[in-house]
C-alpha positions in Angstrom: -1.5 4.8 -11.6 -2.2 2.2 -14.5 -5.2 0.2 -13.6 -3.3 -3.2 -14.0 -0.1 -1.9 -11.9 -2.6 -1.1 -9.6 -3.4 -4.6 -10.0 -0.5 -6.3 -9.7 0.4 -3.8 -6.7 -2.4 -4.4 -4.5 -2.4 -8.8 -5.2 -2.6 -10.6 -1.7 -1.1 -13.3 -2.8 -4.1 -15.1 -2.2 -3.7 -15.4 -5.5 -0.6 -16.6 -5.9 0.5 -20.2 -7.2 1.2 -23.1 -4.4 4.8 -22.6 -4.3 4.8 -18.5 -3.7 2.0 -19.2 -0.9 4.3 -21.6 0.8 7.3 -20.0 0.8 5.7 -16.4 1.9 5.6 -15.3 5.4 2.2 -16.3 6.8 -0.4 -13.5 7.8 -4.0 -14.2 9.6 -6.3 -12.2 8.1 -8.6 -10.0 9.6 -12.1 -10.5 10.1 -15.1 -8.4 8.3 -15.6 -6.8 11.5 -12.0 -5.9 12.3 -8.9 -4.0 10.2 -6.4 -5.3 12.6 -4.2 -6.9 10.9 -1.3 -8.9 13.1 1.0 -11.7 12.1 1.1 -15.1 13.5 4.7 -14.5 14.5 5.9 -11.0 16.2 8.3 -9.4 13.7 11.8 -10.2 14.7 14.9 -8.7 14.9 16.3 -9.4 12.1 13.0 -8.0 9.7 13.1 -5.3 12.5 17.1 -4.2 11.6 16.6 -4.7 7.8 13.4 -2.5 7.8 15.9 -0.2 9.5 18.8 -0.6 7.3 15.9 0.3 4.4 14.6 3.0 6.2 18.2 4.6 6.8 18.9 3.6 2.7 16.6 5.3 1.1 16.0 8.6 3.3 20.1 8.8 3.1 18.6 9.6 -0.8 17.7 13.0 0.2 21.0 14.2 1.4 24.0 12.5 -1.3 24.2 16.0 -3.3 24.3 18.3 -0.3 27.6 17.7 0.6 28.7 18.0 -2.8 27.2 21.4 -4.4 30.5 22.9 -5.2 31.3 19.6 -7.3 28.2 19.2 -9.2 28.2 23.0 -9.9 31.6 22.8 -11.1 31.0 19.6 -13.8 27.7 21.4 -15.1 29.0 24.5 -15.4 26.0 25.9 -12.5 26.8 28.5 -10.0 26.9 27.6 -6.5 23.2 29.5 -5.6 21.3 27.9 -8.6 22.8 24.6 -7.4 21.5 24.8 -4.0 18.0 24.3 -5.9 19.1 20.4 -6.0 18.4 20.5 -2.1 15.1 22.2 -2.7 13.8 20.5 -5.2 14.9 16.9 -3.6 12.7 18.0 -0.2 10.2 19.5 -2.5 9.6 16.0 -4.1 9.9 14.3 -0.6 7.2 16.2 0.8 5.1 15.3 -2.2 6.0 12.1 -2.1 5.1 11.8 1.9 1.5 13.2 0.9 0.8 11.2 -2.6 2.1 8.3 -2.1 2.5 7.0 1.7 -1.1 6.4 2.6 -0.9 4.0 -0.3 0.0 1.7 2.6 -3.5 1.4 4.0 -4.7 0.7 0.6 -2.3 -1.9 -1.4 0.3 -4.8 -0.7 2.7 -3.4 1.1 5.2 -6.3 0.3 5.2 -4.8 -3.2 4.6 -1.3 -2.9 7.8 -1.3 -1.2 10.3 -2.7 -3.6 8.4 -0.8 -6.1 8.9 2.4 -4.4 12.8 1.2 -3.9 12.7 0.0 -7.8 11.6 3.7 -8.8 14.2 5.4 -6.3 17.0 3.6 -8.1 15.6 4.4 -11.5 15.8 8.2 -10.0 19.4 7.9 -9.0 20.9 6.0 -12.0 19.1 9.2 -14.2 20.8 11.1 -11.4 24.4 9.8 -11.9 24.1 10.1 -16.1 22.6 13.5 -16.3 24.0 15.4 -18.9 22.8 19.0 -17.7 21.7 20.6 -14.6 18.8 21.0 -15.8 18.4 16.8 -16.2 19.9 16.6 -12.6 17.1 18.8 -10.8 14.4 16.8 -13.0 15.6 13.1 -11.7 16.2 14.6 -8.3 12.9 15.8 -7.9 11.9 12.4 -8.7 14.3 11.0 -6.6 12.8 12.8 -3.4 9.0 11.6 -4.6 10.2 8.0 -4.6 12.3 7.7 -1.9 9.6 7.5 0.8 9.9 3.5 0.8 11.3 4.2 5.1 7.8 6.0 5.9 6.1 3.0 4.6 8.1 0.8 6.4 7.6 2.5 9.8 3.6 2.6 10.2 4.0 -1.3 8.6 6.5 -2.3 11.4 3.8 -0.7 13.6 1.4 -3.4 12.4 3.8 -6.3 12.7 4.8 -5.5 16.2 2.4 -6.8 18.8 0.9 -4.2 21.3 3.5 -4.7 23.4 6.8 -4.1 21.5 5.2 -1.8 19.3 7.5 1.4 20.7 10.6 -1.1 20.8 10.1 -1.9 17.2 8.9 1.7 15.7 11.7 2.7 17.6 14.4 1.1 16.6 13.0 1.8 12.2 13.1 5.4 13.0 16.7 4.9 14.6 17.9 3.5 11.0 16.5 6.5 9.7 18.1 8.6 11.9 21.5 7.1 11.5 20.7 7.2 7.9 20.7 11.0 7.8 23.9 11.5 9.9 25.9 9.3 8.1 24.8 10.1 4.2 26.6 13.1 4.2 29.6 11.5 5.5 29.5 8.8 3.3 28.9 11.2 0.0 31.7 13.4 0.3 33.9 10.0 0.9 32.7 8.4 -2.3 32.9 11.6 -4.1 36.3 12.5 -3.1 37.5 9.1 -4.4 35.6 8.4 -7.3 33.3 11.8 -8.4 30.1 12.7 -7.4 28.2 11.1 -10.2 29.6 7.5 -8.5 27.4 8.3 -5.1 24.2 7.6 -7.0 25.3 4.7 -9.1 26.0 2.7 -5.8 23.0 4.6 -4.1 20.9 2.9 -7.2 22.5 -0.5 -6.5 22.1 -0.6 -3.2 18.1 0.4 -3.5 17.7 -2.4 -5.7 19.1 -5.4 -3.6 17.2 -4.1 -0.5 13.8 -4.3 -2.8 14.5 -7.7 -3.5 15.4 -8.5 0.0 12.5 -6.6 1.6 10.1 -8.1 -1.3 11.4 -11.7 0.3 11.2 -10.5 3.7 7.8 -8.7 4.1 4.4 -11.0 4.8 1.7 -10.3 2.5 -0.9 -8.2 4.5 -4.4 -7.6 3.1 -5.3 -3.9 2.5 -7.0 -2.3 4.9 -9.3 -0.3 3.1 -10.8 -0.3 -0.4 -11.3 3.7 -0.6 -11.0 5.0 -4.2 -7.1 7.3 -4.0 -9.4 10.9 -3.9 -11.0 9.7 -1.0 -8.0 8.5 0.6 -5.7 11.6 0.3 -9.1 13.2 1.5 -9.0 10.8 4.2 -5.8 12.2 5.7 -7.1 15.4 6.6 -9.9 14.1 7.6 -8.4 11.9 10.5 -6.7 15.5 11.8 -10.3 16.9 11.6 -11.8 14.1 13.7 -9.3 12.9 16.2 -8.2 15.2 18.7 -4.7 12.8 19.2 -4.0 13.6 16.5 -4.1 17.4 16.7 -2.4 17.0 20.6 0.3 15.0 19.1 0.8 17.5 16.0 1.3 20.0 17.9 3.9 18.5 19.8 5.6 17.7 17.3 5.9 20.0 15.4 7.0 22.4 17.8 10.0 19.8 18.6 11.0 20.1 15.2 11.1 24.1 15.4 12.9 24.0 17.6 15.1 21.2 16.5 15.8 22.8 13.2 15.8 26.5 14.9 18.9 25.3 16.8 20.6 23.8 14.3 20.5 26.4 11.7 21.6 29.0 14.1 24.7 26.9 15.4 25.9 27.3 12.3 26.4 31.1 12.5 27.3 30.7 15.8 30.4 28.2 15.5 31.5 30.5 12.2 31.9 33.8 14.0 33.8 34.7 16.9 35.2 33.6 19.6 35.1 30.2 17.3 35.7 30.6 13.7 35.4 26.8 12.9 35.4 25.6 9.1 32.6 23.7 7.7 34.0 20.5 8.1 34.7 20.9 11.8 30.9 22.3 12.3 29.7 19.6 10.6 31.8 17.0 13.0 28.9 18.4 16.1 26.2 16.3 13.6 27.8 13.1 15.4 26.5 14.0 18.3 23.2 12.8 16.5 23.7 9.6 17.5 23.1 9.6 21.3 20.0 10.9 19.5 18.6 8.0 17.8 20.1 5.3 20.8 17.3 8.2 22.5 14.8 7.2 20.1 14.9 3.3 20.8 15.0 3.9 24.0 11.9 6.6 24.3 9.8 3.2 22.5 10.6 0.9 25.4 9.2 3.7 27.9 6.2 3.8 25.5 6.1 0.1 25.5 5.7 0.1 29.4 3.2 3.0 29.5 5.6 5.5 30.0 5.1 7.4 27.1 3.5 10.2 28.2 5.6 11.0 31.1 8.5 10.8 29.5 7.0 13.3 26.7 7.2 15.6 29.9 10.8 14.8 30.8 12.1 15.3 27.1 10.7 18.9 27.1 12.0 19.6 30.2 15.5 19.0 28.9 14.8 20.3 26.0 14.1 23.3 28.2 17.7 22.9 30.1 19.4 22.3 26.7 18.5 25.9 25.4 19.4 27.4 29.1 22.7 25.7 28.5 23.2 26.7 25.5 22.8 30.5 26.3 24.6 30.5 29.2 27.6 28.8 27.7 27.7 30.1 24.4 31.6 31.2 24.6 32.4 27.7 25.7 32.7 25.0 23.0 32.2 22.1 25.9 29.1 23.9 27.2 27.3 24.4 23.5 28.1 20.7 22.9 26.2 19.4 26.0 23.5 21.4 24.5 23.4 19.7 21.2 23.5 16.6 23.2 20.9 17.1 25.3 18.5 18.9 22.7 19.4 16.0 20.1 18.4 13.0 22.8 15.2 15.2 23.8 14.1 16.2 20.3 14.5 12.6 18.8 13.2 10.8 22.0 10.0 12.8 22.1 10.1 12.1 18.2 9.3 8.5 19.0 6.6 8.6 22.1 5.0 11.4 19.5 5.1 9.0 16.6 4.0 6.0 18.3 1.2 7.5 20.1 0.3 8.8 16.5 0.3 5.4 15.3 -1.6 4.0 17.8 -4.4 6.0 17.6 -6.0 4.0 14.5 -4.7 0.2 13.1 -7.0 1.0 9.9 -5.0 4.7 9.3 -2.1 4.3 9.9 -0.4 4.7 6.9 -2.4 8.5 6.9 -1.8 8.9 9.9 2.6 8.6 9.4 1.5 10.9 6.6 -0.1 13.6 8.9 3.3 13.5 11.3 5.7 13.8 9.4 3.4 16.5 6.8 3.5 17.9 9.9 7.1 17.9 11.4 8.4 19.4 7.6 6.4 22.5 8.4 7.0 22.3 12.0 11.1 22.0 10.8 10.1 25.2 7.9 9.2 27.4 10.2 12.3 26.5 12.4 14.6 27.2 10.1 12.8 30.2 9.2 12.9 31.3 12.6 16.5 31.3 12.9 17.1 34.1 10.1 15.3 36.6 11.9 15.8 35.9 15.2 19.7 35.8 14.3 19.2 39.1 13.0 17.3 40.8 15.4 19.1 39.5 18.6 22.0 36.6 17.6 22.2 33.7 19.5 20.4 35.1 22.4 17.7 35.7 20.7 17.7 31.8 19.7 17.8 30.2 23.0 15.0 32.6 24.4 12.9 31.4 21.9 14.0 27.5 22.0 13.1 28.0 26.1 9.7 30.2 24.8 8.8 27.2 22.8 9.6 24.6 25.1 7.1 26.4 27.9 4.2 26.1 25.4 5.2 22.6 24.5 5.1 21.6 28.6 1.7 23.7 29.1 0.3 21.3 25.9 2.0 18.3 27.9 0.1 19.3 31.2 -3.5 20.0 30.0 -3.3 16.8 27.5 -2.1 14.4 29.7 -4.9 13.1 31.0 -7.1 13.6 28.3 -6.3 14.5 24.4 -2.4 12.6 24.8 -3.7 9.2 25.8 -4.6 6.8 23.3 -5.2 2.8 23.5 -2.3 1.0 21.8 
């Protein structure tokens, strides 16, 4: 980055004239000694819900042209395969964007790295909504997933404005926007573009990212950076904390085993509800998404359990029925009430241990904890890859079978992890 965006970026305010100072959200700063950075006031609900309402915003970015592949294809003049590069190239960017840009956090003003990020995402999807060509489309939506990471800075920076003891609550309920973000996208995309084309999705996407930077640049307290490492040594950094704290490594594995399985599931009940005995359309297989909802109410709920040192307990009772989901699941895999108990029950366990795993993560260090939301959810896409990977061969060799053996194989490991780390390598201070 530019030397005086980098500037303007990483301002404290300290800086600022009389009238900015008074009217910002007061932070205390943190000693010499000390990279703890807490506000006078808790955060409160209503920062809490528009950091989720952000959160849920901008990661909905990554999912507008799924829905609509046949429609984009068809105004370009793209088959149907080269257009299923958008989705690629949008998680792709994401990724990138995950590692490149979110331990920024520990280093600038979050208060403006924010907006900017939001600024940048609408910028993405305006170039999105006017592209001529294909070819322009997978270029802005490439950038579109790099920018679009604004909800993982928000989640490690509502980590630092909750006190010790809401910090699940709050971290909790972010990552429940998120959630609800990613159900509903979809939904809302093929609504819009039924109505109005699939170009209008981005324009309002665009609009939308812009008033939530300008409420979230009002709404967020200026907190001093953290650090004053040069960017190699920061991305450097991120690896380094996996290297040295053993939490960390615990936690990864975890999670990223959840999200195997998670994605393993998913994938495969796909095939499952298209062949016989059930033959369902898209549209009706897509409905069983809702029941991603009980999910994230799971997820706010698994950060009050962390909040009253639960946490780790709980981790065991979510892979336990994560264990009964996939025994479910197999045994009633001719009946339709029986495979949606399973979603159910995977979807609550999956995206309740989600939360204990990424609050514990974010506990382990105040000073990285930008880097260290970059090392859990680095870690959950490849957790999710080789998921979804899974699924095709296992499909293949032995159907759905096959799938829930391996969902109750994983889920073992996962509660043998759960048992020798509990009293050791899980815990962490808040």
């Amino acid at each position: 980055m530019s030397r005086s965006w980098r500037s303007w970026i990483s301002t404290s305010g300290a800086t600022g004239s009389r009238s900015s100072r008074s009217s910002r959200p007061a932070v205390r700063r943190p000693t010499s000694a000390s990279f703890n950075v807490w506000p006078v006031q808790p955060i409160s609900r209503g920062l809490t819900l528009l950091f989720a309402i952000a959160g849920g915003a901008a990661v909905g970015n990554l999912y507008w042209a799924q829905p609509l592949l046949d429609f984009i294809a068809d105004d370009l003049h793209a088959s149907t395969a080269v257009a299923g590069w958008l989705v690629t190239a949008t998680q792709v960017g994401y990724a990138s964007g995950i590692l490149l840009i979110v331990p920024l956090g520990d280093v600038l003003d979050r208060r403006r790295l924010v907006p900017v990020m939001l600024l940048c995402a609408a910028v993405a999807l305006t170039a999105c909504a006017l592209a001529p060509s294909f070819g322009t489309l997978l270029v802005a939506i490439t950038a579109l997933g790099v920018t679009t990471v604004a909800g993982q800075i928000l989640t490690p920076l509502a980590g630092d404005l909750a006190d010790d003891a809401h910090r699940g609550r709050v971290v909790g309920t972010v990552v429940s926007g998120l959630l609800v973000g990613i159900l509903i996208s979809r939904t809302i995309s093929g609504l819009v573009a039924s109505v109005a084309g699939w170009r209008a999705i981005f324009g309002v996407a665009a609009v939308v990212a812009v008033v939530l930077a300008a409420l979230l640049y009002r709404s967020i307290p200026t907190l001093p950076p953290k650090t004053q490492l040069p960017y190699p040594a920061l991305i450097k950094s991120v690896f380094t904390a996996i290297a040295r704290e053993r939490t960390v490594r615990w936690t990864l594995a975890l999670g990223s085993t959840g999200f195997a399985c998670f994605t393993m599931f998913w994938t495969s009940l796909t095939f499952l509800l298209s062949a016989p005995p059930y033959e369902y359309p898209v549209s009706v297989i897509g409905l069983f998404g809702l029941a991603g909802l009980a999910g994230a109410l799971a997820a706010q709920r698994a950060g009050w359990l962390h909040d009253r040192g639960l946490g780790i307990a709980a981790m065991g009772v979510t892979w336990t029925v994560t264990l009964v989901s996939f025994v479910v699941a197999g045994v009633g895999r001719n009946s339709v009430v029986l495979v949606l108990v399973a979603v159910v029950l995977l979807d609550v366990a999956i995206q309740g241990g989600n939360i204990l795993n990424q609050t514990r993560m974010l506990s382990v260090s105040d000073e990285l904890r930008s880097r260290l939301n970059t090392v859990f959810v680095t870690g959950n896409f490849i957790g999710g890859a080789i998921g979804s990977a899974a699924a095709a061969v296992l499909w293949n060799a032995g159907g759905w079978t096959a799938i829930c053996v391996a969902g109750v194989t994983a889920s073992v490991f996962a509660l043998v992890v759960w048992v020798l780390g509990r009293s050791g390598p899980l815990r962490t201070s808040p």
